[in-house]
C-alpha positions in Angstrom: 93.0 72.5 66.6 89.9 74.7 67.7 86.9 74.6 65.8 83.9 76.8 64.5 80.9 75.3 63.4 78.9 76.1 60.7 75.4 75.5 60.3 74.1 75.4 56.8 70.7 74.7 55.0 69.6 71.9 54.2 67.1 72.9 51.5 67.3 72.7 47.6 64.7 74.8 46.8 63.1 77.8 47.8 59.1 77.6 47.9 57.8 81.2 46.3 54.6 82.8 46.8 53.0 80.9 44.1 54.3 77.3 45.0 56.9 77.3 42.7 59.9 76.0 44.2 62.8 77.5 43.2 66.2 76.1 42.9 68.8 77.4 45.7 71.0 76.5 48.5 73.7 78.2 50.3 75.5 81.3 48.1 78.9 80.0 47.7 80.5 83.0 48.6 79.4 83.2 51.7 80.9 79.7 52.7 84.2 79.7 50.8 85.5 83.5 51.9 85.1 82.4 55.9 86.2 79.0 54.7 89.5 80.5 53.9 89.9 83.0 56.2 89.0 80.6 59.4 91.1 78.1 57.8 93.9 80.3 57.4 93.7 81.8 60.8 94.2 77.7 62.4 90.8 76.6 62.9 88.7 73.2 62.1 85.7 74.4 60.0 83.2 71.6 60.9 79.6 72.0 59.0 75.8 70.7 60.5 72.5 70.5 58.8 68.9 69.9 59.5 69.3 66.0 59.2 72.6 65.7 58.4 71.7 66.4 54.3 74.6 67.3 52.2 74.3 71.1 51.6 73.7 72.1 48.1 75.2 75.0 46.7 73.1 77.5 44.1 74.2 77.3 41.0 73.7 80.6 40.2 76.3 81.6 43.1 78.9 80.1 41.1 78.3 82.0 37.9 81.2 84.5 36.8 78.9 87.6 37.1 79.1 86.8 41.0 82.5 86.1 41.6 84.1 88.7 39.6 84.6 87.0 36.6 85.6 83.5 35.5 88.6 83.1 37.2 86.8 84.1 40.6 83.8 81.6 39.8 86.7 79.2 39.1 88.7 79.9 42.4 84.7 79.7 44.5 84.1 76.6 43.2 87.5 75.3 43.7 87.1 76.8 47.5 83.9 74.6 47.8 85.5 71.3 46.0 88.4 71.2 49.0 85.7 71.5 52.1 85.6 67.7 52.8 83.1 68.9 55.6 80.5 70.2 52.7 80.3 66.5 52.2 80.2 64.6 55.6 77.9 66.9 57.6 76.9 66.7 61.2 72.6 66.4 62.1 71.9 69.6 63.9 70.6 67.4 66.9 74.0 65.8 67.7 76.1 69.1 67.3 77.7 69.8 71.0 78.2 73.6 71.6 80.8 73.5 73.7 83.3 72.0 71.2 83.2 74.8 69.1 85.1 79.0 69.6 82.7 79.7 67.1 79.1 79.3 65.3 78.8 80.7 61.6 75.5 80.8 59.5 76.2 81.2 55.7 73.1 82.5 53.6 71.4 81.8 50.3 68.0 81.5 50.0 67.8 77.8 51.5 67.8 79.0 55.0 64.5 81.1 53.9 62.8 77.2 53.6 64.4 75.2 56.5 66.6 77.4 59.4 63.5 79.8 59.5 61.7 77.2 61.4 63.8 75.3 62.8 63.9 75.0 66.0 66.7 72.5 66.6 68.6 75.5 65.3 66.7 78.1 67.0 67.8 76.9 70.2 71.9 76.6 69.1 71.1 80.6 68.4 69.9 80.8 71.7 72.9 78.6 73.0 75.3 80.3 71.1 74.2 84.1 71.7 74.1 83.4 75.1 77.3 81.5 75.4 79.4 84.8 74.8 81.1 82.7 71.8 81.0 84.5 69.0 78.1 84.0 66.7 77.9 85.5 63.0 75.4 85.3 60.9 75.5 86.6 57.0 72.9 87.6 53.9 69.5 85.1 53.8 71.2 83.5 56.8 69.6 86.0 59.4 66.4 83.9 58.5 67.5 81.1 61.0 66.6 84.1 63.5 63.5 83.6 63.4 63.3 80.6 65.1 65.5 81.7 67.7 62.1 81.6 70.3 62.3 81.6 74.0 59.6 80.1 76.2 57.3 83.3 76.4 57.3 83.5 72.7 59.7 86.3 72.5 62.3 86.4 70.0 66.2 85.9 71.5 67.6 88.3 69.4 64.6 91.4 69.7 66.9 94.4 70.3 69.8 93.2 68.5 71.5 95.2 65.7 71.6 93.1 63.0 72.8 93.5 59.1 70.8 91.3 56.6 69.6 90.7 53.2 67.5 94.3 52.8 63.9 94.0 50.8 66.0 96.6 48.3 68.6 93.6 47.3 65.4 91.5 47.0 63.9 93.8 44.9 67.2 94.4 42.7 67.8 90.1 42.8 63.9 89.8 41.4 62.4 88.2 43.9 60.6 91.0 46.7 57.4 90.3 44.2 57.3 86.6 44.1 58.8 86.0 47.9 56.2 84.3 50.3 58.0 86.8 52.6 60.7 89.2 53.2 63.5 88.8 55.1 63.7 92.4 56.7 60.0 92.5 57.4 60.4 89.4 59.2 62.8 90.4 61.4 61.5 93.7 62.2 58.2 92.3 62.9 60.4 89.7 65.5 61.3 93.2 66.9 64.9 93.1 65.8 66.8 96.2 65.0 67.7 95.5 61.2 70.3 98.3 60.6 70.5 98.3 56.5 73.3 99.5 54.3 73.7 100.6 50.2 72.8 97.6 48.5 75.6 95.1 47.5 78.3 97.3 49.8 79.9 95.8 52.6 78.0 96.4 55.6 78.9 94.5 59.1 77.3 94.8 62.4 78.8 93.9 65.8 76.3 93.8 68.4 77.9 92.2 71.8 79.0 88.6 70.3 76.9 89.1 67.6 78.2 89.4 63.9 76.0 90.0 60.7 76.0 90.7 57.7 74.1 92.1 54.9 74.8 90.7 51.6 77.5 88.3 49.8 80.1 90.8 49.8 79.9 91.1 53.6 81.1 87.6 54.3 84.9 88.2 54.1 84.7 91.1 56.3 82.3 89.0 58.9 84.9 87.1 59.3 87.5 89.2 59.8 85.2 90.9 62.6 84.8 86.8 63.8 88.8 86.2 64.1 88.9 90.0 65.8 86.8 88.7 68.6 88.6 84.9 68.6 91.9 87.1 69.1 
């Protein structure tokens, strides 16, 4: 069975502006609808962290408000309870590329605190963009980007069109005023073409072999875009 990897933070917290660290992890819509559609479609879903830690879902991603109501929190979080990869995790530093079709980055704010500067990661990006394999990336999880570094300093993905979590869904989530930084500055600052939709409406970006997208909602349809390029 062919498989597609997906890397996921291994972070708990997010560490605001002030020090506080706030609770978080991966948005658990953003696993569980590529979860099901990769799944569905015949492929392994194998999942790596930084150190082989257990991702932690945010809480907050499983509340009713964010799934559509109860039973779609319900359904999530049933979606979650069935990944037996969630639980046995690869280290990012024994994952092997070439056993994968695909590489997937799920968001929440965790990847904000680890994948952003990581650079075991930041050179599977590089790997992975460069490999032709397709290579999508969704919400907070654009963050990993950012470590995606080659030798001169230049960032892999400068040029790119890219969808990702916009400073106006920061702003509209509460936290554009108590981040330590924004995601969309960031990446426009790494020269990266961040191409922004309505907040909270689908939007997904093919550039080459690369698939993004901006917010929760995008995730189904990121992988849709994912399977289009598998074939």
């Amino acid at each position: 069975m062919p498989k597609i990897l997906f890397v996921m933070t291994g972070a708990d917290h997010w560490t605001l502006a002030d020090g506080t660290k706030h609770p978080t992890g991966f948005w658990a819509e953003e696993a569980a609808a590529p979860y099901e559609a990769f799944t569905a479609a015949g492929y392994e879903v194998v999942v790596a962290t930084p150190g082989g830690v257990v991702p932690t879902v945010d809480r907050s991603s499983l509340a009713p408000e964010f799934n559509g109501g109860q039973e779609g929190a319900d359904k999530v979080e049933a979606t979650l309870a069935s990944i037996a990869a969630l639980r046995h995790p690869l280290a990012l530093d024994d994952v092997d590329l070439a056993e994968y079709a695909a590489v997937f980055y799920p968001g929440g704010h965790g990847p904000m605190e680890d994948l952003a500067v990581d650079a075991t990661s930041g050179k599977l990006l590089i790997d992975a963009l460069r490999s032709g394999r397709p290579l999508a990336v969704v919400c907070h999880g654009p963050a990993a980007l950012l470590a995606a570094t080659d030798s001169d300093g230049t960032n892999a993905f400068a040029g790119y069109e890219v969808a990702a979590f916009t400073n106006d869904e920061e702003t509209q989530s509460g936290f554009a005023d108590k981040a330590k930084w924004l995601l969309e500055n960031r990446l426009v600052e790494a020269g990266v073409d961040v191409r922004a939709g309505e907040p909270w409406v689908p939007n997904v970006v093919v550039d080459r072999n690369l698939i993004t997208g901006q917010n929760p909602a995008s995730s189904a349809p990121l992988a849709a875009e994912v399977l289009k390029k598998l074939g």
